[in-house]
Every structure is written in C-alpha cells, then in structure tokens.
PDB file of N, CA, C and O in Angstrom:
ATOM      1  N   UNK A   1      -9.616  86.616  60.030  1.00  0.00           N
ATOM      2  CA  UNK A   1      -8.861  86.243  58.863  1.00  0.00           C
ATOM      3  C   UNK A   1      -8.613  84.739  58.897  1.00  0.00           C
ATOM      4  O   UNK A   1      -8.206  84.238  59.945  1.00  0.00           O
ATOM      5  N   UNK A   2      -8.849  83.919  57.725  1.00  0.00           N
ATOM      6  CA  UNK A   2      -8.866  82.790  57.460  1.00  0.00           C
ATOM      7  C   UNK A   2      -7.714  82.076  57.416  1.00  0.00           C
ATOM      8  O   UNK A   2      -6.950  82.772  56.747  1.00  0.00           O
ATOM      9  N   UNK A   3      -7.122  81.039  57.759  1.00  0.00           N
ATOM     10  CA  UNK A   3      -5.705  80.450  57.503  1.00  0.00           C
ATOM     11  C   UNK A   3      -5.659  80.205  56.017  1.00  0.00           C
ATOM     12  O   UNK A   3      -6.668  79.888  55.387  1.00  0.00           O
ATOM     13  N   UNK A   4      -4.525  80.350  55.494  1.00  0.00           N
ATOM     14  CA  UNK A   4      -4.280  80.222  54.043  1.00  0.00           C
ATOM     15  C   UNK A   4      -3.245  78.912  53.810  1.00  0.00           C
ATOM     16  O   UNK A   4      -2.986  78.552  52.662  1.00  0.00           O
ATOM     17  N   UNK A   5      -2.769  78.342  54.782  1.00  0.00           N
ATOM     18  CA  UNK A   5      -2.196  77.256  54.387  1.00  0.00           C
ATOM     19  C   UNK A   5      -2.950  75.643  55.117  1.00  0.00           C
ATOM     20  O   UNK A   5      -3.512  75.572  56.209  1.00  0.00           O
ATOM     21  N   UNK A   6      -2.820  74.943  54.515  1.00  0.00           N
ATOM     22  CA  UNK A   6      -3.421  73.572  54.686  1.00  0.00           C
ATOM     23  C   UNK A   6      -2.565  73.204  56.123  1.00  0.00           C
ATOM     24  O   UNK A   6      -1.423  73.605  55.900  1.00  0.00           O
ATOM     25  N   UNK A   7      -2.613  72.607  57.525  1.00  0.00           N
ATOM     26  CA  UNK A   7      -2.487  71.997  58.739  1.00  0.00           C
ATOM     27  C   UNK A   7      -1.848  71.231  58.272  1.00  0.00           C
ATOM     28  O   UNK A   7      -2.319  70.676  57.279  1.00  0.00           O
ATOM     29  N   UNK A   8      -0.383  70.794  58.776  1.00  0.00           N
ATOM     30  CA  UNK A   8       0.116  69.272  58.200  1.00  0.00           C
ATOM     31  C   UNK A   8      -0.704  68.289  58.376  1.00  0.00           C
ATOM     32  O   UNK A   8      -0.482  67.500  57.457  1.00  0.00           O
ATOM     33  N   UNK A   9      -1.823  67.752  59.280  1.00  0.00           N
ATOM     34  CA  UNK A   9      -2.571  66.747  59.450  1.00  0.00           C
ATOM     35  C   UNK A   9      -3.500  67.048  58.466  1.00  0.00           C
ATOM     36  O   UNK A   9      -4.308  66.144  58.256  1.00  0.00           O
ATOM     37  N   UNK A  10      -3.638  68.180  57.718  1.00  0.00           N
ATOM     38  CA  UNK A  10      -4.913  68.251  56.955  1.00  0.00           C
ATOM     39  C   UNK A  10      -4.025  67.693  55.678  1.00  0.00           C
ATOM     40  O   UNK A  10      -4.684  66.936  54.964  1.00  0.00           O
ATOM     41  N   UNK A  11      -2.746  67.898  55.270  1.00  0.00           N
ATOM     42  CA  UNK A  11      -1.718  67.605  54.682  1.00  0.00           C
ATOM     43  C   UNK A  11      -1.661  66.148  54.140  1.00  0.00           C
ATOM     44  O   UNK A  11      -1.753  65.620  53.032  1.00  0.00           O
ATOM     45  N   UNK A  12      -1.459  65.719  55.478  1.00  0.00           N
ATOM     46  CA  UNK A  12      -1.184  63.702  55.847  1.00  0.00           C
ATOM     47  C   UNK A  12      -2.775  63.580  55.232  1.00  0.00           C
ATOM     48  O   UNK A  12      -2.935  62.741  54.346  1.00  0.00           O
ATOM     49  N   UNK A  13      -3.734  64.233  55.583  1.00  0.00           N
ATOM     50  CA  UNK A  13      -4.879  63.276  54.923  1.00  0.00           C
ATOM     51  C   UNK A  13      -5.167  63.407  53.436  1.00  0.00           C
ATOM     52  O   UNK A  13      -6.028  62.758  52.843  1.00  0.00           O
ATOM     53  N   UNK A  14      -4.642  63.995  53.085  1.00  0.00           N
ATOM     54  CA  UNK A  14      -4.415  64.752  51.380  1.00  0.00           C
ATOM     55  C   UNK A  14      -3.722  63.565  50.975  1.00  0.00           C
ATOM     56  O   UNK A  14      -4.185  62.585  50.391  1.00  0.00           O
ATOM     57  N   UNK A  15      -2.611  63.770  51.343  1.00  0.00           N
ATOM     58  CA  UNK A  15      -1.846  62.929  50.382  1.00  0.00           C
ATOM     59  C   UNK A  15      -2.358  61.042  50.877  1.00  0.00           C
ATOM     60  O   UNK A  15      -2.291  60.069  50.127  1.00  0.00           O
ATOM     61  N   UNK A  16      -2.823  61.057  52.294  1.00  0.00           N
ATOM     62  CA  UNK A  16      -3.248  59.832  52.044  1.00  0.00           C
ATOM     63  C   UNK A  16      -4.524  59.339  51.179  1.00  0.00           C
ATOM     64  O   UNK A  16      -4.880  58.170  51.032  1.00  0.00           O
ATOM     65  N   UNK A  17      -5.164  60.561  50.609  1.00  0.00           N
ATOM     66  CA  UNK A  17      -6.249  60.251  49.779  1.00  0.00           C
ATOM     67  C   UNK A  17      -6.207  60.275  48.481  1.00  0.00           C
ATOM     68  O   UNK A  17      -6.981  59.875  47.611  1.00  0.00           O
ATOM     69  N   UNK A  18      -4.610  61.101  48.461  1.00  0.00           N
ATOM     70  CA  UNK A  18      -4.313  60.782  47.281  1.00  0.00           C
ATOM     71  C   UNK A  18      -3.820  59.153  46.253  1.00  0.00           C
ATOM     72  O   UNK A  18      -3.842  58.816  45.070  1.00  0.00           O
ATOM     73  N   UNK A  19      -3.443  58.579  47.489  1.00  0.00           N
ATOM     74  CA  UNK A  19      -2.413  57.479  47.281  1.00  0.00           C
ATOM     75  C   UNK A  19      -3.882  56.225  47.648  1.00  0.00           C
ATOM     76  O   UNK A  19      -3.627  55.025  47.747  1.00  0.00           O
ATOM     77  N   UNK A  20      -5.015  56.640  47.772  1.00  0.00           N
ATOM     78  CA  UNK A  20      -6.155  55.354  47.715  1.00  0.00           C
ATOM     79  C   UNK A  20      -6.690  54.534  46.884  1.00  0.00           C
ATOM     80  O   UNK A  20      -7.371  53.534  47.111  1.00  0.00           O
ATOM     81  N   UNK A  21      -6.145  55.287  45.287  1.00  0.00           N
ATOM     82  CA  UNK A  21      -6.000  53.866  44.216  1.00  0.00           C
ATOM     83  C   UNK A  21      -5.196  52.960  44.609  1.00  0.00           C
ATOM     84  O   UNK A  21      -5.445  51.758  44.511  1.00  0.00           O
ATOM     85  N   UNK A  22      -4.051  53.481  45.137  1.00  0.00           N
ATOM     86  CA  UNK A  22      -3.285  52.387  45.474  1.00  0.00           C
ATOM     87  C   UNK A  22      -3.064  51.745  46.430  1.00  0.00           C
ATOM     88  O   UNK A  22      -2.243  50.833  46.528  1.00  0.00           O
ATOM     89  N   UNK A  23      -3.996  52.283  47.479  1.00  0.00           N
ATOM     90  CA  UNK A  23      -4.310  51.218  48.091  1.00  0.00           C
ATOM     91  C   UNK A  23      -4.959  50.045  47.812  1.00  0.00           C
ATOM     92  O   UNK A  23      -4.632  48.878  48.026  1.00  0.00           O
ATOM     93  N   UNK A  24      -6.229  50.677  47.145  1.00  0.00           N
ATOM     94  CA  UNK A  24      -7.551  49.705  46.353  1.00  0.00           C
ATOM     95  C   UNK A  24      -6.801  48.818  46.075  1.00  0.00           C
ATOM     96  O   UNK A  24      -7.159  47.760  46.593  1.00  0.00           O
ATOM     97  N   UNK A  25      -5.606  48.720  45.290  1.00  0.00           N
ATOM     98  CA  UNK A  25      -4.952  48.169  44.146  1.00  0.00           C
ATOM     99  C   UNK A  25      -4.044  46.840  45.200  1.00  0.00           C
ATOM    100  O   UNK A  25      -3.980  45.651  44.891  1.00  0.00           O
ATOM    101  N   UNK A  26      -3.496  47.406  46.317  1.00  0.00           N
ATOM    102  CA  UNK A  26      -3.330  46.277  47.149  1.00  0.00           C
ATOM    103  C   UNK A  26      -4.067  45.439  47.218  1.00  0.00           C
ATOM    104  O   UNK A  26      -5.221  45.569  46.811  1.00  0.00           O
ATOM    105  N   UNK A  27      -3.539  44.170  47.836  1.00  0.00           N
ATOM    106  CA  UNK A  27      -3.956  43.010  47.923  1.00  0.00           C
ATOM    107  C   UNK A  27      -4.709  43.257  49.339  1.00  0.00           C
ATOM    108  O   UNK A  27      -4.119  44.060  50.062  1.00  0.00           O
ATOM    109  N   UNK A  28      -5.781  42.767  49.808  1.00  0.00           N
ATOM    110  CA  UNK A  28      -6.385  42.999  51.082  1.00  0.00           C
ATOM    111  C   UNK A  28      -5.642  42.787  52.478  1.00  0.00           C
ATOM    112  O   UNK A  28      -5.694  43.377  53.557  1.00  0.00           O
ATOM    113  N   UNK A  29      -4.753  41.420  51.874  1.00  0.00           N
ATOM    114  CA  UNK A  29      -4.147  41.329  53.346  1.00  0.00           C
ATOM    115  C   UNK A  29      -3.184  42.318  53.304  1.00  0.00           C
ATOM    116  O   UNK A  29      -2.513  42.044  54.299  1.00  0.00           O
ATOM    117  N   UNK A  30      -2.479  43.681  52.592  1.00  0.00           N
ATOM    118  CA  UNK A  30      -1.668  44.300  52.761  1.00  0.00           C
ATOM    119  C   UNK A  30      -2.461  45.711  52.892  1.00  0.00           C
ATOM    120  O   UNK A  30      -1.668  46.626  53.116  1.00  0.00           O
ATOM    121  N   UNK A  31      -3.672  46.089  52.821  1.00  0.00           N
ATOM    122  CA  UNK A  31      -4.542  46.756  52.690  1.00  0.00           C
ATOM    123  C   UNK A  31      -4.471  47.596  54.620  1.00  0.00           C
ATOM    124  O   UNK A  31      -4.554  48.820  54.521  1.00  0.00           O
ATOM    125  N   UNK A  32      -4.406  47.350  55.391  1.00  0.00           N
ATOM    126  CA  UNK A  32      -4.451  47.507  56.828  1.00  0.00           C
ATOM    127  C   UNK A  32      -3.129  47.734  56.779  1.00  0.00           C
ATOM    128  O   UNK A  32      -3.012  48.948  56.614  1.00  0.00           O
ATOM    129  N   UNK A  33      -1.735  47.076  56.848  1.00  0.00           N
ATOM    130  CA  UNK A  33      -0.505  47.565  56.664  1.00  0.00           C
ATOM    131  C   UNK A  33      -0.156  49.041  56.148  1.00  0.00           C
ATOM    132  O   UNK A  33       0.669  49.795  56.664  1.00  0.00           O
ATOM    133  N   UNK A  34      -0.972  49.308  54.994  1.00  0.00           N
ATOM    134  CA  UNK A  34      -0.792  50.884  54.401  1.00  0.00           C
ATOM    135  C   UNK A  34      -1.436  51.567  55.138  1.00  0.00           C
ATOM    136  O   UNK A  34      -1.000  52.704  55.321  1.00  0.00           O
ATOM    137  N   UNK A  35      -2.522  51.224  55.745  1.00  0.00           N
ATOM    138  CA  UNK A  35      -3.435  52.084  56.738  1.00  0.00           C
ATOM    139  C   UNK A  35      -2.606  52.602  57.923  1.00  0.00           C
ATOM    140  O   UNK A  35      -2.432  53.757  58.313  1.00  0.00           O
ATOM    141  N   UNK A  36      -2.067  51.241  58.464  1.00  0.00           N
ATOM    142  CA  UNK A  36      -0.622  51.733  59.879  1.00  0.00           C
ATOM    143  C   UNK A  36       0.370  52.922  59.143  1.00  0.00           C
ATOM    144  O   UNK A  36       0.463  54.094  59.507  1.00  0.00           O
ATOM    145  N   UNK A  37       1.064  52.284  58.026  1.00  0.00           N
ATOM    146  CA  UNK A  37       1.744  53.127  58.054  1.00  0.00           C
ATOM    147  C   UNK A  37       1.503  55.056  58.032  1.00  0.00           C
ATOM    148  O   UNK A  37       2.244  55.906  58.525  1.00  0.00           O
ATOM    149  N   UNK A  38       0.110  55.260  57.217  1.00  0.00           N
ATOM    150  CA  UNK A  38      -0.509  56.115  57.566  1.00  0.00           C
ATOM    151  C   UNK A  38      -0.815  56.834  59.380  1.00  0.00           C
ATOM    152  O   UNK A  38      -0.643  57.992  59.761  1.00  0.00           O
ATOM    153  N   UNK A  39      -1.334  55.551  60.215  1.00  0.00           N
ATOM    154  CA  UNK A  39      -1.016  56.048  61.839  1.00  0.00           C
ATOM    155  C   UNK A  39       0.324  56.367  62.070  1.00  0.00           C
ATOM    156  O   UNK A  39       0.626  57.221  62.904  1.00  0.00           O
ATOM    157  N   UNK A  40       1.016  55.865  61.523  1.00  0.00           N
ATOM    158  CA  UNK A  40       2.540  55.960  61.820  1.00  0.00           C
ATOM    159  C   UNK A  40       2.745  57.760  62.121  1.00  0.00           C
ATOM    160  O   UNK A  40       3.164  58.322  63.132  1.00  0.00           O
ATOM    161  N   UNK A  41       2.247  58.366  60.762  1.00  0.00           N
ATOM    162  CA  UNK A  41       2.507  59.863  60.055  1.00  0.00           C
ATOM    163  C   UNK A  41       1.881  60.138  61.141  1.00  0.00           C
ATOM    164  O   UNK A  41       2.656  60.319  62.080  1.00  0.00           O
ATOM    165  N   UNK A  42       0.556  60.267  61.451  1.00  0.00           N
ATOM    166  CA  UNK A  42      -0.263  61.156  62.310  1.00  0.00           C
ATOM    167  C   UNK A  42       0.304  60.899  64.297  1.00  0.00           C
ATOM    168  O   UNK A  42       0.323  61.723  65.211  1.00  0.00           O
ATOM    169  N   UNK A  43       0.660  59.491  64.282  1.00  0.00           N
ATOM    170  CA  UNK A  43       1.270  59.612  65.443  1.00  0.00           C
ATOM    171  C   UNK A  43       2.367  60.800  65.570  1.00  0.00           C
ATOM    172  O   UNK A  43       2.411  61.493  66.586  1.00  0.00           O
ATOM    173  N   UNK A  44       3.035  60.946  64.744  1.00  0.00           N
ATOM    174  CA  UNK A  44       4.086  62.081  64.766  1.00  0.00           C
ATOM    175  C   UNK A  44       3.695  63.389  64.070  1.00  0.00           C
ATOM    176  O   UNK A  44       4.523  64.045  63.440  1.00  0.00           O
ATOM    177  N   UNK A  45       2.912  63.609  64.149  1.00  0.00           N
ATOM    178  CA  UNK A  45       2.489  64.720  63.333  1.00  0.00           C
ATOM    179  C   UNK A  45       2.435  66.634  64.143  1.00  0.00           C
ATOM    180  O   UNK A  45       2.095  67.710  63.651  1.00  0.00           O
ATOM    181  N   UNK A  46       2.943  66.254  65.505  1.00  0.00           N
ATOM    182  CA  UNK A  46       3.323  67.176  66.190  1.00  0.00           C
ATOM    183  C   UNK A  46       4.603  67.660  65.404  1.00  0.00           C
ATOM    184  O   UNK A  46       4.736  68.808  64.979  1.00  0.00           O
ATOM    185  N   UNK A  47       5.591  66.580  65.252  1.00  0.00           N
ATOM    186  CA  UNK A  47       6.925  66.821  65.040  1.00  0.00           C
ATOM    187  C   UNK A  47       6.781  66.977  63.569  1.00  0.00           C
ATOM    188  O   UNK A  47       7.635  67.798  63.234  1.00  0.00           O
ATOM    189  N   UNK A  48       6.092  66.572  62.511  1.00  0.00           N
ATOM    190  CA  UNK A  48       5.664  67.113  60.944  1.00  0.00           C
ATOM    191  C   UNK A  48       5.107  68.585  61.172  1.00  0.00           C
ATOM    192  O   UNK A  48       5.453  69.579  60.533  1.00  0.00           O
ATOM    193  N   UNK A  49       4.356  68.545  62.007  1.00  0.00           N
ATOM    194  CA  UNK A  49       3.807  70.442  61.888  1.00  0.00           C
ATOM    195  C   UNK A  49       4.573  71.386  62.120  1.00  0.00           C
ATOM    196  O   UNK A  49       4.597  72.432  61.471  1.00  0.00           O
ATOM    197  N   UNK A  50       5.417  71.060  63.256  1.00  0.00           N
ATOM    198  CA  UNK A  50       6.267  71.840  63.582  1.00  0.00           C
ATOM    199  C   UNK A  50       7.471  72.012  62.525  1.00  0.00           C
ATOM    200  O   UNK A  50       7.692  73.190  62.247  1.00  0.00           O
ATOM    201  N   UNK A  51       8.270  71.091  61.900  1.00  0.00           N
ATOM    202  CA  UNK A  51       8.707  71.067  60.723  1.00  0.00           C
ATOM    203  C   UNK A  51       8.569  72.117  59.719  1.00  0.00           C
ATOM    204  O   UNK A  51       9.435  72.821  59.199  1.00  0.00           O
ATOM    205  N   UNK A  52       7.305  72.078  59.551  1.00  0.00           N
ATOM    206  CA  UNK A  52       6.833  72.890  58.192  1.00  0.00           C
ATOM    207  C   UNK A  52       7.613  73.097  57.310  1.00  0.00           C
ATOM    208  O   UNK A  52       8.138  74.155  56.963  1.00  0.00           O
ATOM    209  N   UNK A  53       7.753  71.676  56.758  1.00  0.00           N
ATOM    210  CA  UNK A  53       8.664  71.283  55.820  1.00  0.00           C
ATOM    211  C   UNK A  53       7.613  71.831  54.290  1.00  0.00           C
ATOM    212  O   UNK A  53       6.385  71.839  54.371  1.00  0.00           O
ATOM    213  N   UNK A  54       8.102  72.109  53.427  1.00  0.00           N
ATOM    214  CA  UNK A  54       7.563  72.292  51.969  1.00  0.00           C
ATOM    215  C   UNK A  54       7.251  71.618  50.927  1.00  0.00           C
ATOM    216  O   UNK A  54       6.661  71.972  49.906  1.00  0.00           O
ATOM    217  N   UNK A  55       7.882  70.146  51.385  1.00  0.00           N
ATOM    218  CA  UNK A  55       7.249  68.934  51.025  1.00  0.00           C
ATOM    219  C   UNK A  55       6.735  68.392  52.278  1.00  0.00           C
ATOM    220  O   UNK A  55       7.516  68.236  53.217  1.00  0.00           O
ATOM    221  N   UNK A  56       5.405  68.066  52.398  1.00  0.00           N
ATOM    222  CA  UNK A  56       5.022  67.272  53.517  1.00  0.00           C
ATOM    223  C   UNK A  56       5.019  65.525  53.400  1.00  0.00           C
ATOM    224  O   UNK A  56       4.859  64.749  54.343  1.00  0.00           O
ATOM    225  N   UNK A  57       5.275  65.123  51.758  1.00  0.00           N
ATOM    226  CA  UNK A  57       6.144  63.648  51.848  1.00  0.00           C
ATOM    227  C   UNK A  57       6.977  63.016  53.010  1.00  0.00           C
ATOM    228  O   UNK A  57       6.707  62.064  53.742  1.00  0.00           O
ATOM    229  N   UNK A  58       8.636  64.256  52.931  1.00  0.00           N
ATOM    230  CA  UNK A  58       9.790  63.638  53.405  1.00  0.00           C
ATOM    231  C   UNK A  58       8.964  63.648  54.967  1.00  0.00           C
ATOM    232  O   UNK A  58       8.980  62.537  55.497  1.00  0.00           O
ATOM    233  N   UNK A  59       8.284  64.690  55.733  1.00  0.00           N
ATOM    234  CA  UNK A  59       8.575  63.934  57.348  1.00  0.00           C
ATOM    235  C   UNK A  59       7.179  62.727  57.280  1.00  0.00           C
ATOM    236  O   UNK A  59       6.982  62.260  58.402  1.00  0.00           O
ATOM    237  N   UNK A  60       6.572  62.372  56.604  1.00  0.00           N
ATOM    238  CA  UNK A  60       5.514  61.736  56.605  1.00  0.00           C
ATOM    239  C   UNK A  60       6.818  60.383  56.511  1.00  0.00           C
ATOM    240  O   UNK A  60       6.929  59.556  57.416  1.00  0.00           O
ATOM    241  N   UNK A  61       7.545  60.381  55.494  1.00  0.00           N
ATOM    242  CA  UNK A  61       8.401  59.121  55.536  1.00  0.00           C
ATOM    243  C   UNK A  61       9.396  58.783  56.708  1.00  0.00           C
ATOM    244  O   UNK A  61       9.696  57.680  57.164  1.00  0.00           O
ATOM    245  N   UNK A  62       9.839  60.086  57.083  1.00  0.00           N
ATOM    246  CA  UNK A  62      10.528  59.857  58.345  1.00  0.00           C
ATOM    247  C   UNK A  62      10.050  59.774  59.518  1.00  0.00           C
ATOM    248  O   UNK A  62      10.798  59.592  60.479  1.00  0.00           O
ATOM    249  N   UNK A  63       8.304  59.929  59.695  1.00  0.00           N
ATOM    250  CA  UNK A  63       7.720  59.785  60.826  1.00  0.00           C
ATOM    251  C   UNK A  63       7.522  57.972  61.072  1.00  0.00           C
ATOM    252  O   UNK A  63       7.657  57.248  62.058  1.00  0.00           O
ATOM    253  N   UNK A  64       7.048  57.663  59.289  1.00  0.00           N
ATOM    254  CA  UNK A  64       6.929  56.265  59.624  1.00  0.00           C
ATOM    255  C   UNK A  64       8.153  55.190  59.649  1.00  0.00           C
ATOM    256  O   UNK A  64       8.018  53.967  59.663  1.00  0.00           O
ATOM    257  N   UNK A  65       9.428  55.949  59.650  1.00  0.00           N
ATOM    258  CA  UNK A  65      10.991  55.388  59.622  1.00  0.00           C
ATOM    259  C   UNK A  65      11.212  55.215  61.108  1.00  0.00           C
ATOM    260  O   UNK A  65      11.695  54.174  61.553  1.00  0.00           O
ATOM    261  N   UNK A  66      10.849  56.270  61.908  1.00  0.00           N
ATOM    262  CA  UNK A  66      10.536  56.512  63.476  1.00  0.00           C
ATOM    263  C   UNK A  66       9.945  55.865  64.305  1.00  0.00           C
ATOM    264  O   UNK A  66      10.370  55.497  65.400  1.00  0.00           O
ATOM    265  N   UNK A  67       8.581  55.623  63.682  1.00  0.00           N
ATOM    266  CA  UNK A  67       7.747  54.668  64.210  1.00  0.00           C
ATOM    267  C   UNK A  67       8.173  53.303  64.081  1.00  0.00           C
ATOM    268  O   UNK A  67       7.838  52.683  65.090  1.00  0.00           O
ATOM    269  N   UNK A  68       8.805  52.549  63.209  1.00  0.00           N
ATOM    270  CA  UNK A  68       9.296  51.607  63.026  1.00  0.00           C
ATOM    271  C   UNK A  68      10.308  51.145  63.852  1.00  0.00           C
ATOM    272  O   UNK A  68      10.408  50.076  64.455  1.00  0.00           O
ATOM    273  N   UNK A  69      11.110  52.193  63.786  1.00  0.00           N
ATOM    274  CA  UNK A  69      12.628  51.741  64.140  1.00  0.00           C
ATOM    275  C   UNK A  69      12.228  51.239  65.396  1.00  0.00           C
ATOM    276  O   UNK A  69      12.517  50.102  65.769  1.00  0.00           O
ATOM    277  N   UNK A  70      11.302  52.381  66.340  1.00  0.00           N
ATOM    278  CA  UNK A  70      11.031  51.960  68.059  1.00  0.00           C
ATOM    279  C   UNK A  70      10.312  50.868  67.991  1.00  0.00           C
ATOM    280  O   UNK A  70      10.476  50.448  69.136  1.00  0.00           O
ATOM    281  N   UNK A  71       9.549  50.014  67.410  1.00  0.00           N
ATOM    282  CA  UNK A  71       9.150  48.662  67.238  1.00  0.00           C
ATOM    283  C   UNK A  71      10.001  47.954  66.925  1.00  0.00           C
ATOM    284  O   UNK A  71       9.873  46.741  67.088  1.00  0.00           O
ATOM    285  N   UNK A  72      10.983  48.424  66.452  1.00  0.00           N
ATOM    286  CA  UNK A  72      11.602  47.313  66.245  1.00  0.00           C
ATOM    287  C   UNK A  72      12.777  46.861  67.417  1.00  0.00           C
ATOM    288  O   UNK A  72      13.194  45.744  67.725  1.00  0.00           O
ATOM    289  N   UNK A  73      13.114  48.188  67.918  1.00  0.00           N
ATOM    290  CA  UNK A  73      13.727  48.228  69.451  1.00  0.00           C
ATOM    291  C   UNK A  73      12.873  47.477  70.689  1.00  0.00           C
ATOM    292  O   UNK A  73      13.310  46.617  71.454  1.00  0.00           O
ATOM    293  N   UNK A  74      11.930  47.884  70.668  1.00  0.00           N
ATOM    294  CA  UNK A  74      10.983  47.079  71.419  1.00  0.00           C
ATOM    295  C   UNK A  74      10.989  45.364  71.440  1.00  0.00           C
ATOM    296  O   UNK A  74      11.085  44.557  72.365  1.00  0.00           O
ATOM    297  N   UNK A  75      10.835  45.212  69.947  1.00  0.00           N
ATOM    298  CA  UNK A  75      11.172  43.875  70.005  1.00  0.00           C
ATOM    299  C   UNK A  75      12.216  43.317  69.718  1.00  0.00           C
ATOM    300  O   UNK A  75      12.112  42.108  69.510  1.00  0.00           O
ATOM    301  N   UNK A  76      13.253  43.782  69.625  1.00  0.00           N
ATOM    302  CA  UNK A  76      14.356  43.600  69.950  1.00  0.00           C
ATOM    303  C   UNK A  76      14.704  43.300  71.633  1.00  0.00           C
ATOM    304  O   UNK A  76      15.129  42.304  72.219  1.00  0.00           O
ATOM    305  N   UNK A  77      14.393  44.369  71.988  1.00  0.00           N
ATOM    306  CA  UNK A  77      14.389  44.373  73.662  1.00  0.00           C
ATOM    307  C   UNK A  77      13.533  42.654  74.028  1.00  0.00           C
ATOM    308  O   UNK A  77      14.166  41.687  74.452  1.00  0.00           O
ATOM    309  N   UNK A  78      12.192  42.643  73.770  1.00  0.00           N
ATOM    310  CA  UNK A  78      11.672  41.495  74.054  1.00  0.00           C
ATOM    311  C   UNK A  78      12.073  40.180  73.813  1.00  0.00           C
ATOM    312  O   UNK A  78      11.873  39.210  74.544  1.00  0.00           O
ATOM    313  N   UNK A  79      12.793  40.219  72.482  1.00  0.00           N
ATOM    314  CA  UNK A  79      13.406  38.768  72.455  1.00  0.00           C
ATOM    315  C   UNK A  79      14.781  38.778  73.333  1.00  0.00           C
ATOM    316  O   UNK A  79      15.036  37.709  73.889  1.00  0.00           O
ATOM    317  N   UNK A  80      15.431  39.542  73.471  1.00  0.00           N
ATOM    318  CA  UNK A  80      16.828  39.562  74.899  1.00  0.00           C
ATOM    319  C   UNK A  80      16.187  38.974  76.046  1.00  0.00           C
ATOM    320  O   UNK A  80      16.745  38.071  76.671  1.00  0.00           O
ATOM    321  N   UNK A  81      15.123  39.395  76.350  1.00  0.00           N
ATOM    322  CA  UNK A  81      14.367  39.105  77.884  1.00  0.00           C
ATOM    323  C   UNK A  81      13.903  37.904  77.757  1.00  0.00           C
ATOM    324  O   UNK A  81      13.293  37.376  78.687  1.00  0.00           O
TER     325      UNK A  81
END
C-alpha cells in the first residue's frame, strides 16, 4: 500500500517550487540568500516531519527563525571573544 500523504521534505520542495517566480524575480545578488533560507527548512526538517503540522508554511518559517537565531548567537559569541 502506497503512502497517501506528501513527506514534509517532499512538502519543503513543493512549496519551494512554488515560490520560484519569485525567486526569478529577485535580484541575483539576493537570489542565493532565498536558496539558504530554503537549507535553513530542510536542515530542520526532522523537527517539521515530526510536527505534521497541516500547514507545512508555519514550521518551514520557524525552522528558518531557528536557524537564524543560532547564527546569530554564534556570532554574537564571536564578537565577545
């Protein structure tokens, strides 16, 4: 028997293919920026699957809120040192 629901990673690549006019539509140097934030989602995408949230938007936004924040701790940390 076949799975009947879409993989959140099969999910994250949906909606990131959805949103590729607008990437196009970026400016090139911001073009790679939308791409990260996309790694952002799939870096966490253990914690999106498990979720199995019913919108797969909100943890895609909170994965890349996540990913951020610890970069930004990081360098935070680095400029103290």
């Amino acid at each position: 028997m076949g799975r009947t629901n879409q993989t959140y990673r099969d999910q994250v690549r949906g909606i990131e293919e959805q949103w590729s006019d607008f990437r196009r539509a970026l400016r090139r140097r911001d073009q790679p920026h939308f791409d990260h934030l996309f790694e952002h989602a799939r870096e966490q995408a253990d914690a999106g699957g498990y979720l199995n949230h019913p919108n797969p938007e909100i943890p895609i936004l909170i994965s890349i809120a996540v990913e951020q924040e610890r970069r930004i701790v990081e360098l935070e940390d680095r400029v103290q040192a």
